[in-house]
PDB file of N, CA, C and O in Angstrom:
ATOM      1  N   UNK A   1     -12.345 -29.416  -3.327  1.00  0.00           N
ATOM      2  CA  UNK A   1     -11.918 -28.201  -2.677  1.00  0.00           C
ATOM      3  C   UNK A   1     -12.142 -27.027  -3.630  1.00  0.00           C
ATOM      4  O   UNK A   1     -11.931 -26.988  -4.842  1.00  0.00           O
ATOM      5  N   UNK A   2     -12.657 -26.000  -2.750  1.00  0.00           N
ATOM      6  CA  UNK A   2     -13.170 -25.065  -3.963  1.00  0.00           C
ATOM      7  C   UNK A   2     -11.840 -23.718  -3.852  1.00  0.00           C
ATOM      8  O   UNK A   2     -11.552 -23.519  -2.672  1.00  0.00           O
ATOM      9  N   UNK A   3     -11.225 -23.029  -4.612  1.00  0.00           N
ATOM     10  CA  UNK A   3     -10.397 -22.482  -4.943  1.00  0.00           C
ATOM     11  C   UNK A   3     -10.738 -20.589  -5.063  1.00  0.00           C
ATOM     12  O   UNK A   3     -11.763 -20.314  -5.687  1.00  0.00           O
ATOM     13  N   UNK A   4     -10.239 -19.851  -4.717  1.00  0.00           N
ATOM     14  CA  UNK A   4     -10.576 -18.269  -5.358  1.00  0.00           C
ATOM     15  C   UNK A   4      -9.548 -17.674  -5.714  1.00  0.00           C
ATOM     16  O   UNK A   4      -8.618 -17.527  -4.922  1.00  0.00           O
ATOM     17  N   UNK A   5      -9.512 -17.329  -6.648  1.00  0.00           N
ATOM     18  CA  UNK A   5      -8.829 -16.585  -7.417  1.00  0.00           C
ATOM     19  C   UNK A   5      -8.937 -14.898  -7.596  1.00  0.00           C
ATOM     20  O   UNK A   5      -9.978 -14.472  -8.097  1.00  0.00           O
ATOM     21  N   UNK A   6      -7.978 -14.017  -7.232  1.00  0.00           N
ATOM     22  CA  UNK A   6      -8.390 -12.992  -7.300  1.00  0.00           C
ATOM     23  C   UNK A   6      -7.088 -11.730  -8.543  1.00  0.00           C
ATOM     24  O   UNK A   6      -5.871 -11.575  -8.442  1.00  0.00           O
ATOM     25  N   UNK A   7      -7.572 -11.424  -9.036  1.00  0.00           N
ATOM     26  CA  UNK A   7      -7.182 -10.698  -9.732  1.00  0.00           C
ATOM     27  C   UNK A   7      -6.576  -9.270  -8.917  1.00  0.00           C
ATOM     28  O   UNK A   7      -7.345  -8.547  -8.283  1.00  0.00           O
ATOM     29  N   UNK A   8      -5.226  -9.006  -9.022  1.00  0.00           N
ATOM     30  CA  UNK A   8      -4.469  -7.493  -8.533  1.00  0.00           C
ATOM     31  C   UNK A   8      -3.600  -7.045  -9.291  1.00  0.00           C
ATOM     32  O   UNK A   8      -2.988  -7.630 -10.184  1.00  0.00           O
ATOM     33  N   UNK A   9      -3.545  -6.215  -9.018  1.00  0.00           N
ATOM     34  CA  UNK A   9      -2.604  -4.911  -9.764  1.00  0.00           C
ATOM     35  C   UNK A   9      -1.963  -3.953  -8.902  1.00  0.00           C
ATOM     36  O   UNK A   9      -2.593  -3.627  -7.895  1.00  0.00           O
ATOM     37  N   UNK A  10      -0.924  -3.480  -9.086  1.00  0.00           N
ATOM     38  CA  UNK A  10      -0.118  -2.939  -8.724  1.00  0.00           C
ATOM     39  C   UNK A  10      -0.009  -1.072  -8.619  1.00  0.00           C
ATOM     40  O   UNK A  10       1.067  -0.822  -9.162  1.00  0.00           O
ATOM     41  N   UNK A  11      -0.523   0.004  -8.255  1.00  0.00           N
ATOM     42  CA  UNK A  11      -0.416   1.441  -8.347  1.00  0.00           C
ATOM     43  C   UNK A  11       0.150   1.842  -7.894  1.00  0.00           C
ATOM     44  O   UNK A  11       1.087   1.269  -7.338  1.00  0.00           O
ATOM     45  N   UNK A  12      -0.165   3.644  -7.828  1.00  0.00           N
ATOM     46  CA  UNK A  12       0.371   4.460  -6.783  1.00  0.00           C
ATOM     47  C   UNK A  12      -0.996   4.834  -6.128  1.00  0.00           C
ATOM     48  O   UNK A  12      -2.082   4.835  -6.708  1.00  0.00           O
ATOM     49  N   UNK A  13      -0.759   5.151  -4.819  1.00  0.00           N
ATOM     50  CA  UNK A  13      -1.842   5.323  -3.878  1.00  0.00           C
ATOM     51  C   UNK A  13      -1.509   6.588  -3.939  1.00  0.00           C
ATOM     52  O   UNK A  13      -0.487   7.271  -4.017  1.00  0.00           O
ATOM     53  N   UNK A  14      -3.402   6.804  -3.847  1.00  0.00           N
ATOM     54  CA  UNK A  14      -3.600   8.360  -3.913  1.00  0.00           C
ATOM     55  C   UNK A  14      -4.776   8.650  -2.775  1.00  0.00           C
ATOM     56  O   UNK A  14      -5.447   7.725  -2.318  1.00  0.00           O
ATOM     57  N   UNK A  15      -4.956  10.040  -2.364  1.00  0.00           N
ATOM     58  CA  UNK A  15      -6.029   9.977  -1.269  1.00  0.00           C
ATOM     59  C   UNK A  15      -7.413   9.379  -1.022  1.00  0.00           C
ATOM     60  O   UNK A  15      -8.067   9.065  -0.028  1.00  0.00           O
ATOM     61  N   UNK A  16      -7.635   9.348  -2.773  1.00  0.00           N
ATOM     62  CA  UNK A  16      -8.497   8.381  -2.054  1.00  0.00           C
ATOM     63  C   UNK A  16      -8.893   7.009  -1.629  1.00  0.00           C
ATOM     64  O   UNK A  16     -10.037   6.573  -1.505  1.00  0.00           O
ATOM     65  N   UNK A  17      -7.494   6.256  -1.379  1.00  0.00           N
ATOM     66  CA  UNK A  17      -7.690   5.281  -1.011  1.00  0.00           C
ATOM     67  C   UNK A  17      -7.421   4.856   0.270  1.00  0.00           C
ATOM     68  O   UNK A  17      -7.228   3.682   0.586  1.00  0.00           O
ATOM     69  N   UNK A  18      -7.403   6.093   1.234  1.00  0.00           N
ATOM     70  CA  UNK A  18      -7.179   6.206   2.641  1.00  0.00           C
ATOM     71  C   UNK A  18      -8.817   6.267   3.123  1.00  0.00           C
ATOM     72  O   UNK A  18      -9.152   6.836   4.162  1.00  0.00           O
ATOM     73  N   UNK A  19      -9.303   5.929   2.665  1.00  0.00           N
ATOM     74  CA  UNK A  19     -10.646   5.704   3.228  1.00  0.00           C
ATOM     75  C   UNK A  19     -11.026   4.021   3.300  1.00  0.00           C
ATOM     76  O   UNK A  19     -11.608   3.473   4.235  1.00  0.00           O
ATOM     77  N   UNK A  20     -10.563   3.414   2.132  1.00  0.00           N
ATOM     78  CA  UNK A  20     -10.384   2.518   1.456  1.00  0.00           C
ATOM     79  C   UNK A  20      -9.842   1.498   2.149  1.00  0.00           C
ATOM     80  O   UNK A  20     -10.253   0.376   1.852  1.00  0.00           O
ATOM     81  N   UNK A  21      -8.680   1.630   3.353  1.00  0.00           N
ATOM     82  CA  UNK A  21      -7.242   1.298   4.021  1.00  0.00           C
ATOM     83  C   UNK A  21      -8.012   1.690   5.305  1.00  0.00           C
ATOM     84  O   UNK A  21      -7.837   0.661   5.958  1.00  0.00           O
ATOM     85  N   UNK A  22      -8.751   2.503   6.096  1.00  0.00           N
ATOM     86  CA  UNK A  22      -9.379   2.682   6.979  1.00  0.00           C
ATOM     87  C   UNK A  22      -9.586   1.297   8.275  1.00  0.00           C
ATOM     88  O   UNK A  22      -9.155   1.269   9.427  1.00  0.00           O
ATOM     89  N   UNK A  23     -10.192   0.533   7.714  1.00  0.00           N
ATOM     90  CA  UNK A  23     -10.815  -0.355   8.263  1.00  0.00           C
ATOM     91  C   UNK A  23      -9.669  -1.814   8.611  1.00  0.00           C
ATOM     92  O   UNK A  23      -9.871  -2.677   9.465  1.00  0.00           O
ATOM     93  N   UNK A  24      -8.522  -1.733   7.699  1.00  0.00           N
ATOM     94  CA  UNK A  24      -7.815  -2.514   7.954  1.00  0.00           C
ATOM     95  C   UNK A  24      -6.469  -1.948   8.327  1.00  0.00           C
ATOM     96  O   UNK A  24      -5.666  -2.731   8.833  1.00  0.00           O
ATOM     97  N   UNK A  25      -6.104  -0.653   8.140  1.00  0.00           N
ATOM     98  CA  UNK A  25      -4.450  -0.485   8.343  1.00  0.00           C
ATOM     99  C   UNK A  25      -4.795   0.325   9.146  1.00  0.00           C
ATOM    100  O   UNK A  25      -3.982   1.241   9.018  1.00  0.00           O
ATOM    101  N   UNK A  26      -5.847   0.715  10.296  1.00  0.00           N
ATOM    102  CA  UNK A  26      -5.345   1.920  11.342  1.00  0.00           C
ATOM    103  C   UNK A  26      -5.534   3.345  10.645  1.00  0.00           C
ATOM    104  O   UNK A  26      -4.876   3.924   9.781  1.00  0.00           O
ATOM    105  N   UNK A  27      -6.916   3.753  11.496  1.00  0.00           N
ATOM    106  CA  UNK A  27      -7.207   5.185  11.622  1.00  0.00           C
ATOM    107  C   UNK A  27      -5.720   6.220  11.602  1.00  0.00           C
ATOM    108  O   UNK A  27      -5.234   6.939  10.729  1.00  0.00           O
ATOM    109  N   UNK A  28      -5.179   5.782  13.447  1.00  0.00           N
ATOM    110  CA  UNK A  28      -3.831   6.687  13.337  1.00  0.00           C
ATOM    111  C   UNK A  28      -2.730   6.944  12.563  1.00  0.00           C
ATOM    112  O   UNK A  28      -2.081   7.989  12.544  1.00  0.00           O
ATOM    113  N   UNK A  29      -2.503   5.703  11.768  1.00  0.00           N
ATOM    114  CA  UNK A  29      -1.417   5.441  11.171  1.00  0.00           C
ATOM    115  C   UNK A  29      -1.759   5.959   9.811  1.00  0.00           C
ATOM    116  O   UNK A  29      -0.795   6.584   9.368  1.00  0.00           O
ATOM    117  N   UNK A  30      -2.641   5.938   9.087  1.00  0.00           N
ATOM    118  CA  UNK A  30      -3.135   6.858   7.528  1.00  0.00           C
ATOM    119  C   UNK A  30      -3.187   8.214   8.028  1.00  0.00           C
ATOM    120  O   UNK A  30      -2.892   9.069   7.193  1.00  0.00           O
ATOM    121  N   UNK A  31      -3.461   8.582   9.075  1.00  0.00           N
ATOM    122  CA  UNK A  31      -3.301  10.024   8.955  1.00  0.00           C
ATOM    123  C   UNK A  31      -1.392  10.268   8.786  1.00  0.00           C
ATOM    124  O   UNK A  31      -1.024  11.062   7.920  1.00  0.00           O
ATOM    125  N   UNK A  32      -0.469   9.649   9.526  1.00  0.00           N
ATOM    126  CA  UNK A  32       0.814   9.940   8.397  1.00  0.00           C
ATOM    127  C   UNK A  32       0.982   9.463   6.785  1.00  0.00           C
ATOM    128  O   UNK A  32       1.804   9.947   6.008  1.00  0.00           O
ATOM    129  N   UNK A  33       0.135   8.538   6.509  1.00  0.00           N
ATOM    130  CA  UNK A  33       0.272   8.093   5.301  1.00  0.00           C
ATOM    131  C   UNK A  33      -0.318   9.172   4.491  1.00  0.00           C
ATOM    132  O   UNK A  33       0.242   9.133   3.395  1.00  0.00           O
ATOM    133  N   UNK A  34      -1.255  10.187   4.527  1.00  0.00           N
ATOM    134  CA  UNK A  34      -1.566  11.772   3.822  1.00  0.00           C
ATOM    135  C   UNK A  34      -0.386  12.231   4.048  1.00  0.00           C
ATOM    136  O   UNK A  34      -0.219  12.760   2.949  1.00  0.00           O
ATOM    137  N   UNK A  35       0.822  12.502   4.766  1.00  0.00           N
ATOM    138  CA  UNK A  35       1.264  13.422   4.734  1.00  0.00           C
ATOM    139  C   UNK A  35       2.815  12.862   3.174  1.00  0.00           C
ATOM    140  O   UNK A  35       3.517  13.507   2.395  1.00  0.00           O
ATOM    141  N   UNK A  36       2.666  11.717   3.422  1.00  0.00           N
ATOM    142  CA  UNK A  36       3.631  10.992   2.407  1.00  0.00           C
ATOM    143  C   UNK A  36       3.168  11.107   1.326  1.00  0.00           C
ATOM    144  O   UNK A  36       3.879  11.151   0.322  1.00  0.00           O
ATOM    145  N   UNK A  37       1.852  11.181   1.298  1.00  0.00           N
ATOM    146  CA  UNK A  37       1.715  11.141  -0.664  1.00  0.00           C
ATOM    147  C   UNK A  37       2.369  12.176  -1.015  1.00  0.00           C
ATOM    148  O   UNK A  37       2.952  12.188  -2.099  1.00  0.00           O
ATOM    149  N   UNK A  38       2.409  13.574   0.099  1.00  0.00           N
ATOM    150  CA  UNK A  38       2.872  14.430  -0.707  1.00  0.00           C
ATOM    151  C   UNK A  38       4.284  14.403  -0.951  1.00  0.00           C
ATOM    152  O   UNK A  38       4.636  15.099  -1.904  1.00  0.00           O
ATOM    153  N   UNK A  39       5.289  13.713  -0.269  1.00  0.00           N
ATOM    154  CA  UNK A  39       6.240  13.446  -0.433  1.00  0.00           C
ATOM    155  C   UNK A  39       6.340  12.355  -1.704  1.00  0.00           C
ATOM    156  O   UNK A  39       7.439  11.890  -2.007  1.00  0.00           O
ATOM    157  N   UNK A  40       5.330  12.041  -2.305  1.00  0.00           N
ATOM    158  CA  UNK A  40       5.710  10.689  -3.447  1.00  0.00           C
ATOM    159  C   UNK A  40       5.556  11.806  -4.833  1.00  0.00           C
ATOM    160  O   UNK A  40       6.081  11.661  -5.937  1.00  0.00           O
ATOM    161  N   UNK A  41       4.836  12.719  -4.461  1.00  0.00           N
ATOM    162  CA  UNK A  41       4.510  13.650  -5.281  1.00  0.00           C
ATOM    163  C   UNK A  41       5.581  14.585  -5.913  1.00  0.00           C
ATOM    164  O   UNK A  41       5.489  14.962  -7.081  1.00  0.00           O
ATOM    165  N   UNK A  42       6.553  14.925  -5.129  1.00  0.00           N
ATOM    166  CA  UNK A  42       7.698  15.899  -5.334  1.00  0.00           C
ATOM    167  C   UNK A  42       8.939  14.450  -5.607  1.00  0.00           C
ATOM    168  O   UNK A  42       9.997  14.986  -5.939  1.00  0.00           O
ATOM    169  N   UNK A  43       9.108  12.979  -5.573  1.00  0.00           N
ATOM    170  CA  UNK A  43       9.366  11.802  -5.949  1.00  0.00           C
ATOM    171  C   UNK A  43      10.952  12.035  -4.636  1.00  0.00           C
ATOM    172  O   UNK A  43      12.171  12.063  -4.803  1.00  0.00           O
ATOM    173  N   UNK A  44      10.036  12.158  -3.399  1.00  0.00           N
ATOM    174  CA  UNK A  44      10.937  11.717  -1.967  1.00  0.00           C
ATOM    175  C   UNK A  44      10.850  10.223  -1.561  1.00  0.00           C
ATOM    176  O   UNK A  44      11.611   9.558  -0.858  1.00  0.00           O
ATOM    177  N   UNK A  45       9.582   9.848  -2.275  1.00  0.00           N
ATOM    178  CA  UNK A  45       8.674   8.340  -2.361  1.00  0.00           C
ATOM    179  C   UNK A  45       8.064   7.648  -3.160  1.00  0.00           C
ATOM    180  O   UNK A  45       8.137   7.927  -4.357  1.00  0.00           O
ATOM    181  N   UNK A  46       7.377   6.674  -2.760  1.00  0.00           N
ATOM    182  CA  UNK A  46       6.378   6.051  -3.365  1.00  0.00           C
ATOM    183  C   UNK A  46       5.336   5.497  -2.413  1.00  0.00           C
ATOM    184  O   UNK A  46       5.460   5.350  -1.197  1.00  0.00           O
ATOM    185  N   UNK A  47       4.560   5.290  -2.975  1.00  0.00           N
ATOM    186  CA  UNK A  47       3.785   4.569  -2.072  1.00  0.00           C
ATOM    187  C   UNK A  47       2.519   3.924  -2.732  1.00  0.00           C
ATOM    188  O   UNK A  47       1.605   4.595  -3.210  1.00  0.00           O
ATOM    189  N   UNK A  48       2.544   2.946  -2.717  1.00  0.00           N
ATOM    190  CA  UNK A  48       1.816   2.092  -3.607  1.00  0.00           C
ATOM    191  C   UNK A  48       0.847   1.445  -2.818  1.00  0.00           C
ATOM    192  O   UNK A  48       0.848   1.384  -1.588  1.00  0.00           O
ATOM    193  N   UNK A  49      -0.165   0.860  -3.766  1.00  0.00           N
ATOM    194  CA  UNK A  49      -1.405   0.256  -3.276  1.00  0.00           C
ATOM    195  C   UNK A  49      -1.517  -1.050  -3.907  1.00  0.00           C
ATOM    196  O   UNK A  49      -1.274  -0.849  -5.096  1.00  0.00           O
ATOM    197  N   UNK A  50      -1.761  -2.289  -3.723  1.00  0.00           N
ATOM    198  CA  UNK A  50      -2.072  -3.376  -4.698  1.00  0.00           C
ATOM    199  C   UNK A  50      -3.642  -3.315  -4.267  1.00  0.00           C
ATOM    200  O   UNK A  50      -4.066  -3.059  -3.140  1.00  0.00           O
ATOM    201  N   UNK A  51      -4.434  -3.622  -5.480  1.00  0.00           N
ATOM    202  CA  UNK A  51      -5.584  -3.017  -5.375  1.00  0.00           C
ATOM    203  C   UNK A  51      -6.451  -4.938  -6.478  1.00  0.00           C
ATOM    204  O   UNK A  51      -6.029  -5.618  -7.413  1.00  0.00           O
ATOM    205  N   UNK A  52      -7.811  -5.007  -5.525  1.00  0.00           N
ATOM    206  CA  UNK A  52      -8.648  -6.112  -6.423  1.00  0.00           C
ATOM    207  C   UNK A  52      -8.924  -5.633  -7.835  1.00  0.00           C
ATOM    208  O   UNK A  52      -8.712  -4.440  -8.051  1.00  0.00           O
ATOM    209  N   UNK A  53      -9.271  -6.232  -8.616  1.00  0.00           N
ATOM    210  CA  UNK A  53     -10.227  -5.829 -10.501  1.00  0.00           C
ATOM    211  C   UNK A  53     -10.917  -4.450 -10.006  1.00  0.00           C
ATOM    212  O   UNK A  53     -10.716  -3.414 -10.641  1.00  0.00           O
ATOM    213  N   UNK A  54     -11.804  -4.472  -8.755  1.00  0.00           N
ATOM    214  CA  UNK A  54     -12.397  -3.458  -8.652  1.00  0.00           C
ATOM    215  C   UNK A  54     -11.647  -2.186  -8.161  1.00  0.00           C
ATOM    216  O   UNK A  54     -12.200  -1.093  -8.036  1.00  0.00           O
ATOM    217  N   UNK A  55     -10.872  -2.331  -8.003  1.00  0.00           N
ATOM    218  CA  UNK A  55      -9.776  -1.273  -8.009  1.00  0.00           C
ATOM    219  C   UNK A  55      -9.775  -0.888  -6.276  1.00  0.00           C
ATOM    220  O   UNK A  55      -9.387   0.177  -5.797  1.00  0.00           O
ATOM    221  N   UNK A  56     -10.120  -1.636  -5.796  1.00  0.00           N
ATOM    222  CA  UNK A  56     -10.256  -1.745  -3.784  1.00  0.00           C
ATOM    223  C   UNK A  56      -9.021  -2.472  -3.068  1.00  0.00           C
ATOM    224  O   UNK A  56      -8.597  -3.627  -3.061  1.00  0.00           O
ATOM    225  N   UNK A  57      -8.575  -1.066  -2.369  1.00  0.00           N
ATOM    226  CA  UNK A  57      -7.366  -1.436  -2.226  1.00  0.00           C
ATOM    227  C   UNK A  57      -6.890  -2.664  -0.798  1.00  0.00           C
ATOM    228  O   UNK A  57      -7.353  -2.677   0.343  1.00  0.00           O
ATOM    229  N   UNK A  58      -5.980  -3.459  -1.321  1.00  0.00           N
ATOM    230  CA  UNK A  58      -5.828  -4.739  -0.110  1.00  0.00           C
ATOM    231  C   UNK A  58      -4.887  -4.701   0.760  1.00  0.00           C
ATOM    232  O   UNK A  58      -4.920  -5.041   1.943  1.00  0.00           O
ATOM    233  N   UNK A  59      -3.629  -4.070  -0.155  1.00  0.00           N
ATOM    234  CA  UNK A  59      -2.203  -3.949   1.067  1.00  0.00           C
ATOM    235  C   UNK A  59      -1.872  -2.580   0.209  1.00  0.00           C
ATOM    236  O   UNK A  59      -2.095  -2.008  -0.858  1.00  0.00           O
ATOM    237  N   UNK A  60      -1.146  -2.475   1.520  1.00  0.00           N
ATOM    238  CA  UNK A  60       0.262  -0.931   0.855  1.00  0.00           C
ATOM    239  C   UNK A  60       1.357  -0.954   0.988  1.00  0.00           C
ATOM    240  O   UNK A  60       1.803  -2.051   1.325  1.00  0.00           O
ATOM    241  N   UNK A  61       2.221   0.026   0.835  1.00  0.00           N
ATOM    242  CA  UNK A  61       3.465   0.064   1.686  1.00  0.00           C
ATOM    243  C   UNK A  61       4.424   1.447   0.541  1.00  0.00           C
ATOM    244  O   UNK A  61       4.127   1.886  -0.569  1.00  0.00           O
ATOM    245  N   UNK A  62       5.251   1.670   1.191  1.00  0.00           N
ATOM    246  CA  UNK A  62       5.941   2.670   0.885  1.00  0.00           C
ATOM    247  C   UNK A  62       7.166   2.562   0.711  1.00  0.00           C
ATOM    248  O   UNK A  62       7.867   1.896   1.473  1.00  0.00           O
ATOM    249  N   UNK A  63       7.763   3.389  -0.631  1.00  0.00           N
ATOM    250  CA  UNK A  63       9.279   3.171  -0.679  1.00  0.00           C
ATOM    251  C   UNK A  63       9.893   4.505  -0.807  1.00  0.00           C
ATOM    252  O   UNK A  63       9.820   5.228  -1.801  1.00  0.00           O
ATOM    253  N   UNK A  64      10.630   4.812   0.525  1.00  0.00           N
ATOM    254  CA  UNK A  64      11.344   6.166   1.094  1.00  0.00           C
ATOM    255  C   UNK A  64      12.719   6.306   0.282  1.00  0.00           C
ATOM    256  O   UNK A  64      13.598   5.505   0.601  1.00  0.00           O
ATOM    257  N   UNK A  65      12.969   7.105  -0.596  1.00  0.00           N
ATOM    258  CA  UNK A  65      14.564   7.301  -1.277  1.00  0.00           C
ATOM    259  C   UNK A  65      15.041   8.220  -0.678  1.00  0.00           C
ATOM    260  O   UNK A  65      15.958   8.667  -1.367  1.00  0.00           O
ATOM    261  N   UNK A  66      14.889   9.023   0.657  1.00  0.00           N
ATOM    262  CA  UNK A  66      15.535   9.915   1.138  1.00  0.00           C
ATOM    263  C   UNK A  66      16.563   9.131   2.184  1.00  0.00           C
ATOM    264  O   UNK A  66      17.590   9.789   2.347  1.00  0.00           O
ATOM    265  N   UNK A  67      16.533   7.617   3.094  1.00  0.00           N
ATOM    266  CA  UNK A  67      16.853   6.990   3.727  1.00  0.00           C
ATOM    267  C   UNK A  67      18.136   6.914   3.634  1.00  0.00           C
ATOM    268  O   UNK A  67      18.879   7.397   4.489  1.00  0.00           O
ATOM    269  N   UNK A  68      18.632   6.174   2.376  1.00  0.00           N
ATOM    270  CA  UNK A  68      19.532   5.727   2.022  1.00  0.00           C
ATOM    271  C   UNK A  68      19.960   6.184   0.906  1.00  0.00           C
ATOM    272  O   UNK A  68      19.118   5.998   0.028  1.00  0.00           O
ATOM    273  N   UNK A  69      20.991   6.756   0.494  1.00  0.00           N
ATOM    274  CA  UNK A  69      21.264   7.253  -1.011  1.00  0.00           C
ATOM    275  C   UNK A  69      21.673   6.375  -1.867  1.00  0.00           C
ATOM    276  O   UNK A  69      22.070   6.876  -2.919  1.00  0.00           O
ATOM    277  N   UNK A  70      21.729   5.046  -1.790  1.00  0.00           N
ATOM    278  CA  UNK A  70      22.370   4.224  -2.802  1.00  0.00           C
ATOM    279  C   UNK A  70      20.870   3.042  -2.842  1.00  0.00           C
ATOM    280  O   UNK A  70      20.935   2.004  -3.499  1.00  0.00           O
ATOM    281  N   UNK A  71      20.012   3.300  -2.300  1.00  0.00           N
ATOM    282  CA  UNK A  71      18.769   2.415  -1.995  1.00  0.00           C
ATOM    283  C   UNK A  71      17.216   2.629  -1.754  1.00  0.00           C
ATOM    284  O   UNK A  71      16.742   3.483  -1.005  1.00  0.00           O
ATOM    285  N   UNK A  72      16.684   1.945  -2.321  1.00  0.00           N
ATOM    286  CA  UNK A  72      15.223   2.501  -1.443  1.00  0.00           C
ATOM    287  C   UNK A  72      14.974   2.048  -0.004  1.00  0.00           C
ATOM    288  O   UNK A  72      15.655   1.090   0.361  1.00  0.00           O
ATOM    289  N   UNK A  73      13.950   2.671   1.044  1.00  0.00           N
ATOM    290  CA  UNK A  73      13.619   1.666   1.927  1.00  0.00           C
ATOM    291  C   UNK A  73      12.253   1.562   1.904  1.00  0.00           C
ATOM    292  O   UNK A  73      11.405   2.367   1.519  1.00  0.00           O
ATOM    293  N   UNK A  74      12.157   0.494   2.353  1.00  0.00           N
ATOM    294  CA  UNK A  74      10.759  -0.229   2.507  1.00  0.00           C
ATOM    295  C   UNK A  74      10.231   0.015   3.578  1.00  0.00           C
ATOM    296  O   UNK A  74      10.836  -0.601   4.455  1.00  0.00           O
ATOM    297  N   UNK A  75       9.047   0.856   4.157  1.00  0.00           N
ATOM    298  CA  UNK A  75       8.416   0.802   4.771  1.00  0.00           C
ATOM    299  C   UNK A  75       6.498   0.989   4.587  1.00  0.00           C
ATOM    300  O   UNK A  75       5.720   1.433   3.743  1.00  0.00           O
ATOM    301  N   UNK A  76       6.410   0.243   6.159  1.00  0.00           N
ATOM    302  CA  UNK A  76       4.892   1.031   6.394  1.00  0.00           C
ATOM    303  C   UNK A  76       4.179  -0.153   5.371  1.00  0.00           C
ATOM    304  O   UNK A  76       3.365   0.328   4.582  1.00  0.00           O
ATOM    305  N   UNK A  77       4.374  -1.580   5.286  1.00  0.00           N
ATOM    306  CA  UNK A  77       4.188  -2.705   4.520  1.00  0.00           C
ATOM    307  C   UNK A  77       3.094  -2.938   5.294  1.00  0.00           C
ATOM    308  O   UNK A  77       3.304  -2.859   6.504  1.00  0.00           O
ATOM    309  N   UNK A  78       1.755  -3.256   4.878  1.00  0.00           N
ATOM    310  CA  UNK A  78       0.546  -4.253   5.409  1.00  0.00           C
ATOM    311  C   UNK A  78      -0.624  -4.550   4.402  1.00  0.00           C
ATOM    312  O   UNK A  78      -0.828  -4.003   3.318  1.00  0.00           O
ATOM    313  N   UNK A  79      -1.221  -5.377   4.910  1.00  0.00           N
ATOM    314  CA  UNK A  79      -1.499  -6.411   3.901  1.00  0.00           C
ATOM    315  C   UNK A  79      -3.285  -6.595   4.697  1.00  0.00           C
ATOM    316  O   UNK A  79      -3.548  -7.096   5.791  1.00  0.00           O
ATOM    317  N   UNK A  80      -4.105  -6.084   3.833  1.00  0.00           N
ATOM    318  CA  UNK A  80      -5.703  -6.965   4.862  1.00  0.00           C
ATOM    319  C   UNK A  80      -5.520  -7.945   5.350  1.00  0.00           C
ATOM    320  O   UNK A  80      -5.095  -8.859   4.643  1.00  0.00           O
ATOM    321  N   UNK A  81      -5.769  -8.179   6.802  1.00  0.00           N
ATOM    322  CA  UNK A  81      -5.643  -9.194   7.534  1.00  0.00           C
ATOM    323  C   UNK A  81      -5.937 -10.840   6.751  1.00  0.00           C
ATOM    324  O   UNK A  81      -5.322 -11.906   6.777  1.00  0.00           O
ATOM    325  N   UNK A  82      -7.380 -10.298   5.991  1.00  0.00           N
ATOM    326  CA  UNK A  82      -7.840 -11.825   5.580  1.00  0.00           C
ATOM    327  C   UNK A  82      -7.349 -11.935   4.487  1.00  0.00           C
ATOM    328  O   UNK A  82      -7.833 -12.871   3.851  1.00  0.00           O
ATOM    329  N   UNK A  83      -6.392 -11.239   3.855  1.00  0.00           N
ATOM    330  CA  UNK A  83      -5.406 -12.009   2.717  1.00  0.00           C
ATOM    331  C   UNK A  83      -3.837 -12.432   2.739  1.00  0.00           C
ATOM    332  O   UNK A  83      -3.176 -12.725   1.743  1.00  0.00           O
ATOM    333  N   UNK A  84      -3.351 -12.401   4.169  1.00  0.00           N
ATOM    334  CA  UNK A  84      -2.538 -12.206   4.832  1.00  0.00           C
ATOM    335  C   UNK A  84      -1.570 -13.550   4.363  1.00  0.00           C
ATOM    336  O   UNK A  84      -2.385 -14.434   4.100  1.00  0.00           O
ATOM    337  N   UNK A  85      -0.312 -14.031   4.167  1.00  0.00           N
ATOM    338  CA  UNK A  85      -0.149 -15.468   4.479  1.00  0.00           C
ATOM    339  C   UNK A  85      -0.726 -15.710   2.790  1.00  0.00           C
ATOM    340  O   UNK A  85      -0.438 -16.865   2.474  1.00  0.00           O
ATOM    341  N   UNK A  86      -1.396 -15.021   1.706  1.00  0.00           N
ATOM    342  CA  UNK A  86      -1.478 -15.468   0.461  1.00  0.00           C
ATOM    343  C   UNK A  86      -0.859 -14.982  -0.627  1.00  0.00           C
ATOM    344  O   UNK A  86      -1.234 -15.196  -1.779  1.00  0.00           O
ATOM    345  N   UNK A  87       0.513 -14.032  -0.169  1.00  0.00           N
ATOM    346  CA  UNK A  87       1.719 -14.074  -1.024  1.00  0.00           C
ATOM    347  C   UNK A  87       1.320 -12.081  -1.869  1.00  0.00           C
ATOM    348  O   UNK A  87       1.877 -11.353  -2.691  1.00  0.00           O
ATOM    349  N   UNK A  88       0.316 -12.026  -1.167  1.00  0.00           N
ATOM    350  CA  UNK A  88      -0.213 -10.350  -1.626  1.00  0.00           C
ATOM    351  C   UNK A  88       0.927  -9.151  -1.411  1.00  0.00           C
ATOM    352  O   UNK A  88       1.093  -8.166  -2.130  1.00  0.00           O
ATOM    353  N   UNK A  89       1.503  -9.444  -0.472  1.00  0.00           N
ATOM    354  CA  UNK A  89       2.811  -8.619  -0.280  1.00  0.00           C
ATOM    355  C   UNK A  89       4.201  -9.276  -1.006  1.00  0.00           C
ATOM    356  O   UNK A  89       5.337  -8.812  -0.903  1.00  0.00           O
ATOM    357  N   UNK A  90       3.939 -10.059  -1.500  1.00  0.00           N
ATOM    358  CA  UNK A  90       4.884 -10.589  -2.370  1.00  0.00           C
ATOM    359  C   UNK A  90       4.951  -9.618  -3.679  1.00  0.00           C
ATOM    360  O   UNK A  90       5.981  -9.124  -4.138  1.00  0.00           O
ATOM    361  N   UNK A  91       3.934  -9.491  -4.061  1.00  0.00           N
ATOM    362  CA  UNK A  91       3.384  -8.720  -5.457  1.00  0.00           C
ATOM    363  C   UNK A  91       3.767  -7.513  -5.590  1.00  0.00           C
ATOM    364  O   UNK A  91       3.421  -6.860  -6.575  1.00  0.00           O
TER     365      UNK A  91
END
């Protein structure tokens, strides 16, 4: 059985990786995800990217501190379909 191994890392997502996210997380739905960076920017958020060696991003998701004042929340979590089920949103 042959095995792949892929190397990721953990960032902050920046615009240009809404091009990047295009093809797997929804045209409609990245156009609100521009309007959040700027909210990660003034630190209302975060919003992170786990990204391959080549720095191509696979899943995202966002963590809102305006929600809850004693907590973050988690939203807006997805993951490329074909890595789905391999623990990438775990990371």
């Amino acid at each position: 059985m042959s095995e792949v191994v892929l190397r990721l890392s953990l960032r902050d997502m920046v615009h240009t990786d809404l091009e990047a996210c295009r093809g797997w997380a929804g045209s409609d739905h990245l156009a609100g995800v521009a309007g959040q960076l700027d909210r990660a920017r003034v630190g209302e958020a975060d919003y992170l990217v786990v990204c391959t060696s080549t720095d191509v991003p696979v899943a995202k998701g966002g963590i809102d501190y305006q929600v809850r004042q004693d907590a973050g929340f988690l939203w807006k979590l997805t993951v490329h379909p074909a890595l789905r089920s391999c623990g990438v949103g775990t990371l």
